[in-house]
N, C-alpha and C positions, 0 to 999 in steps of 0.2 A: 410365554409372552402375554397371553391372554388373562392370566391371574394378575402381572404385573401392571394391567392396565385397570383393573380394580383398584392393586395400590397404590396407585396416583387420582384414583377421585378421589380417596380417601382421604391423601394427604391436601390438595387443593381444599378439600372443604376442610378440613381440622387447622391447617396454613391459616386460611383466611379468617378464622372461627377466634384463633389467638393473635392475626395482626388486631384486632378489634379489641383484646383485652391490653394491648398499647407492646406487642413483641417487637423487636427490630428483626428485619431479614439479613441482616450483618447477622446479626448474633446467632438466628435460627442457624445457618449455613452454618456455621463455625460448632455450634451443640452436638448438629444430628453429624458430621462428621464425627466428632466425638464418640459417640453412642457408635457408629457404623467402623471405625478404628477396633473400638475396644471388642466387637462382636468378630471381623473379619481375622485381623491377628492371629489368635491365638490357631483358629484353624489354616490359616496360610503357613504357619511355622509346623504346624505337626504335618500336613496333609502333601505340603509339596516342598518336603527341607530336600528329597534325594533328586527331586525335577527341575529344581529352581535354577535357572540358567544366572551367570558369574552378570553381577552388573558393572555397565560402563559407563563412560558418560555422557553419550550421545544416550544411549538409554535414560541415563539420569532424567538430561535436558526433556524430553520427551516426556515422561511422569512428570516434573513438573509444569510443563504444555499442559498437559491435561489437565491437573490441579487448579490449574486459572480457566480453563475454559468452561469447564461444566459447573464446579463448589463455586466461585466466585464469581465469573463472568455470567453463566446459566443463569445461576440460581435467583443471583440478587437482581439482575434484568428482569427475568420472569416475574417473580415474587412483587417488584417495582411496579411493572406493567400489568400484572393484574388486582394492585391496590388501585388503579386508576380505572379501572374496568369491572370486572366481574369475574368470577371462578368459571362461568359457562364461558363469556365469550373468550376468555385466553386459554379453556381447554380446548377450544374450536382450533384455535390458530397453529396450536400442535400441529393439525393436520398439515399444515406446510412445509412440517419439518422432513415428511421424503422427499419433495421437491428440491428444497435447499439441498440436502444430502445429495441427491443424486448431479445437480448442479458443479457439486463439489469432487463427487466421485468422478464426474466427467473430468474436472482439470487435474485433478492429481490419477489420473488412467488406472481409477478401478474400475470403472463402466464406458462403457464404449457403443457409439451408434453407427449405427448403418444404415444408410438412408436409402439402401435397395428392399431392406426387409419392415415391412408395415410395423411387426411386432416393435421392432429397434424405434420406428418415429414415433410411435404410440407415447414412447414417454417420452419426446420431448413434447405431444400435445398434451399428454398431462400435466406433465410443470405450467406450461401455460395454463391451463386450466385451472389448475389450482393455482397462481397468484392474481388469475381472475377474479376469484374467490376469496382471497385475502383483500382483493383492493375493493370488493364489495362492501364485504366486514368493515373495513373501512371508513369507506366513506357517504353509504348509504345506514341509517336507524330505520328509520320507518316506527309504526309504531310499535308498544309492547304488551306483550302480555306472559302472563305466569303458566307454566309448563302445568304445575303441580299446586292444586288451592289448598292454601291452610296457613298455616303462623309458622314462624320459625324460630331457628334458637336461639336468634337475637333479635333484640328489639325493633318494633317498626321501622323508629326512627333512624335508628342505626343501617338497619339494611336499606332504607332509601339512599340514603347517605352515599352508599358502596356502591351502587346500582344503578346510581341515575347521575354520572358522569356528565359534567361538562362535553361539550365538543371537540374544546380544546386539551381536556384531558383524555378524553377518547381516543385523538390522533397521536396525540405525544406516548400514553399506553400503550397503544399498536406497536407503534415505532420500539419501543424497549419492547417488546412480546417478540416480536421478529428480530432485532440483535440477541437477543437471548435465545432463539434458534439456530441463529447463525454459529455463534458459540457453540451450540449443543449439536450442532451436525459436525462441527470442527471437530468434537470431542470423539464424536464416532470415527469420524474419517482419519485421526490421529491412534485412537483406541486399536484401527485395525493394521494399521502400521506396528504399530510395537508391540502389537501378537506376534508379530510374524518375527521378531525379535528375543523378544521375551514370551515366550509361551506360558508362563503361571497365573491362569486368571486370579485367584484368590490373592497370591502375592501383589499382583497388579493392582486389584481392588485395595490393598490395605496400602499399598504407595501413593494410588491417588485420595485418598480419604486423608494420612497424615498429611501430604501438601496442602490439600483443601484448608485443613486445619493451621495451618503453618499461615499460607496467603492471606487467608480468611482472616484470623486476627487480625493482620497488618492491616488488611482492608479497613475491617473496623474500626481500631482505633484511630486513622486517617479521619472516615466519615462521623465516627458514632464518639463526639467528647464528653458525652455523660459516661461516666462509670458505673449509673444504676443500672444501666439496661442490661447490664450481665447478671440483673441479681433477678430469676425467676422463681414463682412458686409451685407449688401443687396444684396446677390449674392448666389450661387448654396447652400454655406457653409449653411445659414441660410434655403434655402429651404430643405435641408438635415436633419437639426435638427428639423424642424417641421413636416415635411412631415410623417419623420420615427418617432418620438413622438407620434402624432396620429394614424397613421395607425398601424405601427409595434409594437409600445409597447403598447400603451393605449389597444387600441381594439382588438389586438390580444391578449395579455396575459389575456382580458375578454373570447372570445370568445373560447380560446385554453381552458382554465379552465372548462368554461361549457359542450364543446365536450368531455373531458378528463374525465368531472363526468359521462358523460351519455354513453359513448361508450370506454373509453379506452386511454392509450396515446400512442396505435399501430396504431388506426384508426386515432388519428389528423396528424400524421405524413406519413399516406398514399395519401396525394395530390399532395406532391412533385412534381411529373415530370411535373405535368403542368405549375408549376412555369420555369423549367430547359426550356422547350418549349419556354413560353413568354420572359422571358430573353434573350436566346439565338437570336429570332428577332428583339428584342430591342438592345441588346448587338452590331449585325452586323449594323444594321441601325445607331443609336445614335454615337455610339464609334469607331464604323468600326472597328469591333473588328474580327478576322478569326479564325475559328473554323479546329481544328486538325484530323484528322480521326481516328486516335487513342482515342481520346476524344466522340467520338459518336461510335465506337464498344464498350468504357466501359462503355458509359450512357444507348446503348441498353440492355448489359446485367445486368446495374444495375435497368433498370426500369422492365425486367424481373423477376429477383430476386424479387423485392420490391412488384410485383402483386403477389406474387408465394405467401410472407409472408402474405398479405393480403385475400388472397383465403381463404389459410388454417384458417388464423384467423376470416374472415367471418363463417366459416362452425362451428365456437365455439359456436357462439346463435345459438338458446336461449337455446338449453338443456345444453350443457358444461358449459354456463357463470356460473350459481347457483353454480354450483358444484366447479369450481375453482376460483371461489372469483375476476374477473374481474370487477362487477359491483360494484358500489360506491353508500354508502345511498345517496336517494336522501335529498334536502336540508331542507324540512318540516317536517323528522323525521318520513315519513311514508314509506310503505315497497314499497320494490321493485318489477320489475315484475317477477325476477326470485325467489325469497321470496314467494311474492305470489300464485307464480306455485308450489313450495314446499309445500307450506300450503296445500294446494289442494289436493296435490297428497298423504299427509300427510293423511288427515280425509278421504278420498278416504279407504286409507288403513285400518285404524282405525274405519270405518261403514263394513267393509268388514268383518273384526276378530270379529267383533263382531258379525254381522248375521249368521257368520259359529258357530260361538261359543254356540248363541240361539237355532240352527239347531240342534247341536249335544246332547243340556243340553237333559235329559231325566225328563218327565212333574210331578210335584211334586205329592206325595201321598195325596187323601183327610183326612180330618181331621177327625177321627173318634168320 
Protein backbone atom coordinates (compact mmCIF):
# COMPACT_ATOMS: atom_id res chain seq x y z
CA UNK A 1 0.00 0.00 0.00
CA UNK A 2 2.70 2.19 0.74
CA UNK A 3 4.59 1.92 -2.77
CA UNK A 4 1.07 2.24 -4.30
CA UNK A 5 0.89 5.71 -2.72
CA UNK A 6 4.15 6.71 -4.73
CA UNK A 7 2.14 5.60 -7.78
CA UNK A 8 -0.34 7.98 -7.50
CA UNK A 9 1.93 11.07 -7.01
CA UNK A 10 3.36 9.90 -9.96
CA UNK A 11 0.46 9.70 -11.87
CA UNK A 12 -1.16 13.13 -10.59
CA UNK A 13 1.91 14.86 -11.61
CA UNK A 14 2.60 13.10 -15.23
CA UNK A 15 -1.99 13.46 -15.49
CA UNK A 16 -1.68 16.93 -14.90
CA UNK A 17 1.94 17.54 -16.96
CA UNK A 18 -0.27 15.98 -20.22
CA UNK A 19 -3.82 17.86 -19.36
CA UNK A 20 -1.51 20.99 -20.32
CA UNK A 21 -0.23 19.38 -23.57
CA UNK A 22 -4.17 19.72 -24.47
CA UNK A 23 -5.23 15.45 -23.23
CA UNK A 24 -8.93 14.89 -22.49
CA UNK A 25 -9.63 12.96 -19.24
CA UNK A 26 -12.47 11.03 -21.28
CA UNK A 27 -9.80 9.56 -23.43
CA UNK A 28 -7.05 9.21 -20.60
CA UNK A 29 -9.57 6.83 -18.59
CA UNK A 30 -10.48 4.85 -21.66
CA UNK A 31 -6.18 4.40 -22.79
CA UNK A 32 -4.95 3.51 -19.43
CA UNK A 33 -7.70 1.02 -19.02
CA UNK A 34 -6.52 -0.28 -22.30
CA UNK A 35 -2.88 -0.54 -21.39
CA UNK A 36 -4.19 -2.21 -17.71
CA UNK A 37 -6.74 -4.76 -19.73
CA UNK A 38 -4.05 -5.95 -22.04
CA UNK A 39 -1.37 -6.35 -18.85
CA UNK A 40 -3.99 -8.00 -16.29
CA UNK A 41 -5.59 -10.59 -18.81
CA UNK A 42 -3.33 -12.63 -19.83
CA UNK A 43 -2.23 -13.43 -16.19
CA UNK A 44 -5.96 -13.67 -14.84
CA UNK A 45 -6.52 -16.61 -17.62
CA UNK A 46 -3.29 -18.48 -16.81
CA UNK A 47 -2.98 -17.86 -12.96
CA UNK A 48 -6.70 -18.38 -11.85
CA UNK A 49 -8.52 -20.56 -14.95
CA UNK A 50 -8.80 -23.68 -11.96
CA UNK A 51 -10.17 -20.87 -9.22
CA UNK A 52 -12.28 -18.85 -11.11
CA UNK A 53 -15.72 -19.03 -9.68
CA UNK A 54 -18.79 -19.78 -12.66
CA UNK A 55 -20.24 -16.02 -13.37
CA UNK A 56 -23.68 -14.87 -12.98
CA UNK A 57 -25.54 -12.15 -13.38
CA UNK A 58 -25.95 -10.45 -10.18
CA UNK A 59 -22.18 -10.92 -10.35
CA UNK A 60 -22.19 -9.48 -13.89
CA UNK A 61 -24.38 -6.43 -12.62
CA UNK A 62 -21.89 -5.72 -9.94
CA UNK A 63 -18.60 -5.60 -12.44
CA UNK A 64 -20.29 -3.42 -14.13
CA UNK A 65 -21.30 -1.16 -10.81
CA UNK A 66 -17.90 -0.92 -10.61
CA UNK A 67 -16.71 -0.11 -14.03
CA UNK A 68 -18.78 3.27 -13.71
CA UNK A 69 -17.90 3.98 -10.40
CA UNK A 70 -14.08 4.20 -10.25
CA UNK A 71 -12.89 4.23 -14.77
CA UNK A 72 -15.70 6.66 -15.29
CA UNK A 73 -17.34 8.15 -12.42
CA UNK A 74 -13.65 8.40 -10.13
CA UNK A 75 -11.64 9.21 -12.53
CA UNK A 76 -13.23 11.83 -14.90
CA UNK A 77 -14.74 13.77 -11.46
CA UNK A 78 -11.19 13.71 -9.98
CA UNK A 79 -9.19 14.47 -13.20
CA UNK A 80 -12.15 17.53 -13.70
CA UNK A 81 -11.74 18.81 -10.14
CA UNK A 82 -8.17 18.87 -10.14
CA UNK A 83 -7.96 20.87 -13.71
CA UNK A 84 -9.73 23.59 -11.56
CA UNK A 85 -7.38 23.24 -8.56
CA UNK A 86 -4.01 21.90 -8.17
CA UNK A 87 -2.41 18.27 -8.07
CA UNK A 88 -1.52 19.27 -4.17
CA UNK A 89 -4.60 20.47 -3.09
CA UNK A 90 -6.95 17.44 -4.73
CA UNK A 91 -4.09 14.95 -3.41
CA UNK A 92 -5.14 16.60 0.09
CA UNK A 93 -8.80 15.82 -0.45
CA UNK A 94 -7.97 11.97 -0.87
CA UNK A 95 -7.61 12.22 2.72
CA UNK A 96 -11.41 12.15 3.08
CA UNK A 97 -11.85 9.40 1.29
CA UNK A 98 -11.55 6.94 4.79
CA UNK A 99 -14.14 9.03 6.16
CA UNK A 100 -16.64 8.76 3.30
CA UNK A 101 -15.77 4.94 3.17
CA UNK A 102 -16.30 4.47 6.62
CA UNK A 103 -19.63 6.62 6.46
CA UNK A 104 -20.54 4.09 3.80
CA UNK A 105 -19.24 0.87 5.54
CA UNK A 106 -21.56 2.16 8.37
CA UNK A 107 -24.99 1.90 6.18
CA UNK A 108 -24.13 -1.13 4.20
CA UNK A 109 -22.97 -3.04 7.97
CA UNK A 110 -19.38 -3.55 7.32
CA UNK A 111 -18.46 -1.47 10.44
CA UNK A 112 -20.20 -1.05 13.27
CA UNK A 113 -20.13 1.48 16.37
CA UNK A 114 -20.61 1.25 19.84
CA UNK A 115 -21.00 3.98 21.64
CA UNK A 116 -19.99 2.35 25.03
CA UNK A 117 -16.50 1.72 23.73
CA UNK A 118 -14.31 5.16 23.20
CA UNK A 119 -12.27 3.26 20.63
CA UNK A 120 -15.75 2.55 18.43
CA UNK A 121 -16.73 6.75 18.96
CA UNK A 122 -13.26 7.73 18.04
CA UNK A 123 -14.17 7.20 14.52
CA UNK A 124 -17.03 8.80 14.44
CA UNK A 125 -14.85 12.01 15.77
CA UNK A 126 -12.71 11.48 13.13
CA UNK A 127 -15.06 11.60 10.27
CA UNK A 128 -15.94 14.70 11.78
CA UNK A 129 -12.76 15.82 12.06
CA UNK A 130 -11.86 15.24 8.91
CA UNK A 131 -14.84 16.91 6.90
CA UNK A 132 -13.82 19.82 9.22
CA UNK A 133 -10.89 19.75 7.29
CA UNK A 134 -12.24 19.41 3.91
CA UNK A 135 -14.65 22.35 4.72
CA UNK A 136 -11.62 24.33 5.61
CA UNK A 137 -9.89 23.33 2.19
CA UNK A 138 -12.71 24.73 1.14
CA UNK A 139 -13.58 27.67 1.96
CA UNK A 140 -10.74 29.33 3.53
CA UNK A 141 -7.05 30.24 0.91
CA UNK A 142 -5.29 32.43 3.03
CA UNK A 143 -2.22 33.30 1.36
CA UNK A 144 0.39 31.12 -0.77
CA UNK A 145 3.47 30.17 -0.89
CA UNK A 146 5.89 27.38 -2.77
CA UNK A 147 6.75 24.22 -0.75
CA UNK A 148 9.82 23.81 -2.98
CA UNK A 149 11.81 27.08 -4.85
CA UNK A 150 12.95 26.64 -8.47
CA UNK A 151 11.14 26.39 -12.06
CA UNK A 152 9.19 23.80 -13.24
CA UNK A 153 8.58 21.75 -16.25
CA UNK A 154 6.16 23.90 -17.37
CA UNK A 155 6.04 27.22 -18.27
CA UNK A 156 5.55 30.16 -15.72
CA UNK A 157 2.72 31.05 -17.37
CA UNK A 158 1.11 27.94 -17.61
CA UNK A 159 1.56 26.94 -14.11
CA UNK A 160 -0.01 30.34 -12.93
CA UNK A 161 -2.75 29.42 -14.91
CA UNK A 162 -3.37 26.02 -13.09
CA UNK A 163 -2.65 27.23 -9.71
CA UNK A 164 -4.29 30.27 -9.16
CA UNK A 165 -8.00 29.33 -9.47
CA UNK A 166 -10.75 31.56 -9.44
CA UNK A 167 -12.92 31.10 -6.27
CA UNK A 168 -15.61 30.11 -8.10
CA UNK A 169 -13.63 27.53 -9.61
CA UNK A 170 -12.11 26.41 -6.37
CA UNK A 171 -15.53 25.63 -4.88
CA UNK A 172 -17.09 24.07 -7.89
CA UNK A 173 -13.32 21.76 -8.00
CA UNK A 174 -13.92 20.76 -4.55
CA UNK A 175 -17.38 19.90 -5.13
CA UNK A 176 -16.24 17.31 -8.21
CA UNK A 177 -13.06 16.21 -5.94
CA UNK A 178 -15.42 15.00 -3.32
CA UNK A 179 -18.21 13.29 -5.73
CA UNK A 180 -15.40 11.58 -7.20
CA UNK A 181 -14.56 10.16 -3.73
CA UNK A 182 -17.78 9.41 -3.12
CA UNK A 183 -17.64 7.10 -6.19
CA UNK A 184 -14.35 5.76 -5.19
CA UNK A 185 -15.34 4.76 -1.61
CA UNK A 186 -18.46 3.17 -3.53
CA UNK A 187 -16.05 1.31 -5.50
CA UNK A 188 -14.45 -0.04 -2.49
CA UNK A 189 -17.53 -0.72 -0.50
CA UNK A 190 -19.00 -2.63 -3.79
CA UNK A 191 -15.17 -4.18 -4.66
CA UNK A 192 -15.57 -5.91 -1.04
CA UNK A 193 -19.09 -7.23 -1.73
CA UNK A 194 -18.14 -9.17 -4.91
CA UNK A 195 -15.00 -10.68 -3.25
CA UNK A 196 -16.92 -12.27 -1.12
CA UNK A 197 -18.67 -13.64 -4.22
CA UNK A 198 -16.31 -13.94 -6.75
CA UNK A 199 -12.96 -14.43 -5.11
CA UNK A 200 -10.42 -13.94 -8.39
CA UNK A 201 -8.81 -10.84 -7.80
CA UNK A 202 -6.80 -10.75 -11.11
CA UNK A 203 -10.06 -11.86 -12.86
CA UNK A 204 -11.92 -9.12 -11.17
CA UNK A 205 -9.34 -6.69 -12.03
CA UNK A 206 -9.49 -7.43 -15.84
CA UNK A 207 -13.51 -7.35 -15.66
CA UNK A 208 -13.52 -4.02 -14.14
CA UNK A 209 -10.70 -2.42 -16.65
CA UNK A 210 -12.74 -4.08 -19.85
CA UNK A 211 -16.13 -2.25 -18.40
CA UNK A 212 -14.15 0.83 -17.66
CA UNK A 213 -13.15 0.61 -21.33
CA UNK A 214 -16.67 -0.32 -22.58
CA UNK A 215 -18.51 2.76 -20.34
CA UNK A 216 -15.60 4.87 -20.91
CA UNK A 217 -15.98 5.26 -24.71
CA UNK A 218 -19.69 5.78 -24.61
CA UNK A 219 -18.87 8.51 -21.97
CA UNK A 220 -16.66 9.96 -24.47
CA UNK A 221 -18.12 10.12 -27.33
CA UNK A 222 -21.41 11.67 -25.49
CA UNK A 223 -18.98 14.40 -24.00
CA UNK A 224 -15.85 14.60 -26.33
CA UNK A 225 -17.36 15.36 -30.48
CA UNK A 226 -14.04 16.01 -31.69
CA UNK A 227 -12.49 12.83 -33.16
CA UNK A 228 -8.92 14.30 -32.85
CA UNK A 229 -8.64 13.93 -29.39
CA UNK A 230 -8.10 10.09 -29.67
CA UNK A 231 -5.27 10.80 -31.86
CA UNK A 232 -2.21 11.06 -29.30
CA UNK A 233 1.74 11.21 -29.77
CA UNK A 234 4.97 10.22 -28.37
CA UNK A 235 4.76 12.81 -25.72
CA UNK A 236 3.54 13.27 -21.92
CA UNK A 237 -0.20 12.23 -23.34
CA UNK A 238 1.07 8.65 -24.10
CA UNK A 239 3.34 8.41 -20.89
CA UNK A 240 0.03 9.34 -19.02
CA UNK A 241 -1.96 6.48 -20.43
CA UNK A 242 0.64 3.86 -19.78
CA UNK A 243 2.08 4.87 -16.85
CA UNK A 244 -1.45 5.25 -15.07
CA UNK A 245 -2.57 1.70 -16.88
CA UNK A 246 0.02 -0.04 -15.02
CA UNK A 247 0.49 1.32 -12.06
CA UNK A 248 -2.94 2.80 -11.09
CA UNK A 249 -5.31 0.40 -12.51
CA UNK A 250 -3.69 -2.89 -13.28
CA UNK A 251 -1.84 -3.25 -9.92
CA UNK A 252 -3.75 -1.36 -7.85
CA UNK A 253 -7.15 -2.61 -8.40
CA UNK A 254 -5.02 -6.20 -7.85
CA UNK A 255 -3.51 -5.10 -4.82
CA UNK A 256 -6.41 -2.83 -3.41
CA UNK A 257 -8.66 -6.07 -3.74
CA UNK A 258 -6.45 -8.36 -1.91
CA UNK A 259 -5.88 -5.79 1.20
CA UNK A 260 -9.60 -5.15 1.01
CA UNK A 261 -10.18 -9.16 1.43
CA UNK A 262 -7.74 -9.38 4.14
CA UNK A 263 -8.08 -6.14 6.38
CA UNK A 264 -11.01 -4.00 5.18
CA UNK A 265 -11.59 -1.25 2.73
CA UNK A 266 -11.10 1.24 5.87
CA UNK A 267 -7.53 0.02 6.11
CA UNK A 268 -6.71 0.33 2.20
CA UNK A 269 -7.83 3.77 2.32
CA UNK A 270 -5.76 4.77 5.48
CA UNK A 271 -2.30 5.74 3.47
CA UNK A 272 -3.51 8.47 1.92
CA UNK A 273 -1.58 11.32 3.40
CA UNK A 274 1.56 9.96 2.32
CA UNK A 275 0.44 10.27 -1.08
CA UNK A 276 -0.91 14.22 -0.23
CA UNK A 277 3.10 14.49 1.19
CA UNK A 278 4.87 13.16 -2.09
CA UNK A 279 2.63 14.98 -4.37
CA UNK A 280 2.68 18.22 -2.84
CA UNK A 281 6.90 18.13 -3.36
CA UNK A 282 6.53 16.98 -6.71
CA UNK A 283 3.60 19.26 -7.22
CA UNK A 284 6.02 22.59 -6.16
CA UNK A 285 9.07 21.17 -7.88
CA UNK A 286 7.57 19.79 -11.42
CA UNK A 287 4.56 22.38 -11.85
CA UNK A 288 5.68 25.16 -9.54
CA UNK A 289 2.59 24.71 -8.28
CA UNK A 290 2.06 27.17 -4.64
CA UNK A 291 0.49 25.68 -1.85
CA UNK A 292 -2.35 27.99 0.25
CA UNK A 293 -2.30 27.90 3.97
CA UNK A 294 -5.56 27.40 4.13
CA UNK A 295 -4.96 24.27 2.37
CA UNK A 296 -2.44 22.78 4.92
CA UNK A 297 -4.70 23.94 8.29
CA UNK A 298 -7.40 21.68 6.34
CA UNK A 299 -5.02 18.75 5.30
CA UNK A 300 -3.60 18.90 9.01
CA UNK A 301 -6.98 18.40 10.39
CA UNK A 302 -7.91 16.05 7.90
CA UNK A 303 -4.96 13.75 8.28
CA UNK A 304 -5.92 14.07 12.05
CA UNK A 305 -9.29 13.04 11.48
CA UNK A 306 -8.28 10.11 9.13
CA UNK A 307 -5.62 8.63 12.06
CA UNK A 308 -8.29 9.25 14.66
CA UNK A 309 -10.72 6.90 12.20
CA UNK A 310 -7.93 4.56 11.81
CA UNK A 311 -7.00 4.19 15.68
CA UNK A 312 -10.31 3.37 16.51
CA UNK A 313 -10.64 1.01 13.63
CA UNK A 314 -7.21 -0.68 14.61
CA UNK A 315 -8.64 -1.34 18.21
CA UNK A 316 -11.51 -3.62 16.36
CA UNK A 317 -8.96 -6.91 15.82
CA UNK A 318 -9.04 -9.32 16.45
CA UNK A 319 -11.86 -9.54 19.22
CA UNK A 320 -14.66 -7.12 17.45
CA UNK A 321 -13.75 -8.21 13.70
CA UNK A 322 -15.52 -12.03 14.40
CA UNK A 323 -18.37 -10.44 15.91
CA UNK A 324 -19.11 -7.67 13.24
CA UNK A 325 -18.54 -9.36 10.14
CA UNK A 326 -15.37 -7.18 8.80
CA UNK A 327 -13.53 -10.09 7.79
CA UNK A 328 -13.96 -11.55 4.30
CA UNK A 329 -13.73 -15.62 3.53
CA UNK A 330 -10.57 -16.14 2.69
CA UNK A 331 -10.17 -17.40 -1.12
CA UNK A 332 -9.57 -21.25 -0.64
CA UNK A 333 -12.84 -21.71 1.13
CA UNK A 334 -11.25 -22.15 4.55
CA UNK A 335 -12.08 -20.50 7.81
CA UNK A 336 -10.85 -17.47 9.00
CA UNK A 337 -8.86 -16.34 11.95
CA UNK A 338 -11.71 -14.86 13.59
CA UNK A 339 -13.86 -18.07 12.69
CA UNK A 340 -11.38 -19.97 14.04
CA UNK A 341 -11.15 -18.24 17.41
CA UNK A 342 -14.79 -18.75 17.55
CA UNK A 343 -14.58 -22.44 17.19
CA UNK A 344 -12.35 -22.37 19.87
CA UNK A 345 -13.87 -20.59 22.29
CA UNK A 346 -17.03 -22.41 21.07
CA UNK A 347 -15.78 -26.20 22.33
CA UNK A 348 -13.98 -24.25 25.14
CA UNK A 349 -17.47 -23.73 26.33
CA UNK A 350 -18.91 -26.86 25.34
CA UNK A 351 -16.02 -29.42 27.37
CA UNK A 352 -16.81 -26.85 30.03
CA UNK A 353 -20.91 -27.75 30.39
CA UNK A 354 -20.13 -30.65 30.03
CA UNK A 355 -17.52 -31.45 32.99
CA UNK A 356 -19.87 -29.31 35.26
CA UNK A 357 -22.65 -31.40 34.13
CA UNK A 358 -20.62 -34.98 34.71
CA UNK A 359 -19.56 -33.24 38.21
CA UNK A 360 -23.09 -32.76 39.30
CA UNK A 361 -24.81 -36.24 37.62
CA UNK A 362 -25.21 -38.35 40.80
CA UNK A 363 -23.15 -42.07 40.20
CA UNK A 364 -25.76 -44.67 38.91
CA UNK A 365 -27.21 -47.43 41.23
CA UNK A 366 -25.65 -51.07 40.94
CA UNK A 367 -27.54 -53.58 39.40
CA UNK A 368 -29.00 -55.71 41.70
Amino acid sequence: MVSLQFGYSGMYIITMVSFKHGMSHWILSVYRHVVAALLIIPFALVLERKIRPKMTLPIFLRIVALGFLEPVLDQNLYNMGMKMTSTTFASATINVLPAITFVMALIFRLEKVNFRKFHSVAKLIGTAITVSGAMVMTLYKGPAFRIIKGGGAISHHASATATEPSDQHQVLGTLELIASLCGWAGFFILQSFTLKKYPAELSLTAWICVMGIIEGSIASFIFERDLSVWVIGWDSRLLACVYSGVVCSGMAYYVQGVVTRERGPVFVTSFSPLCMIITAALGSLVLAEKVHLGSIFGAILIVLGLYTVVWGKSKDRPTDLGKEGHELPTKDGTKSGSEILECIEINDHTNHMLKKGAGNTAPLAPRS
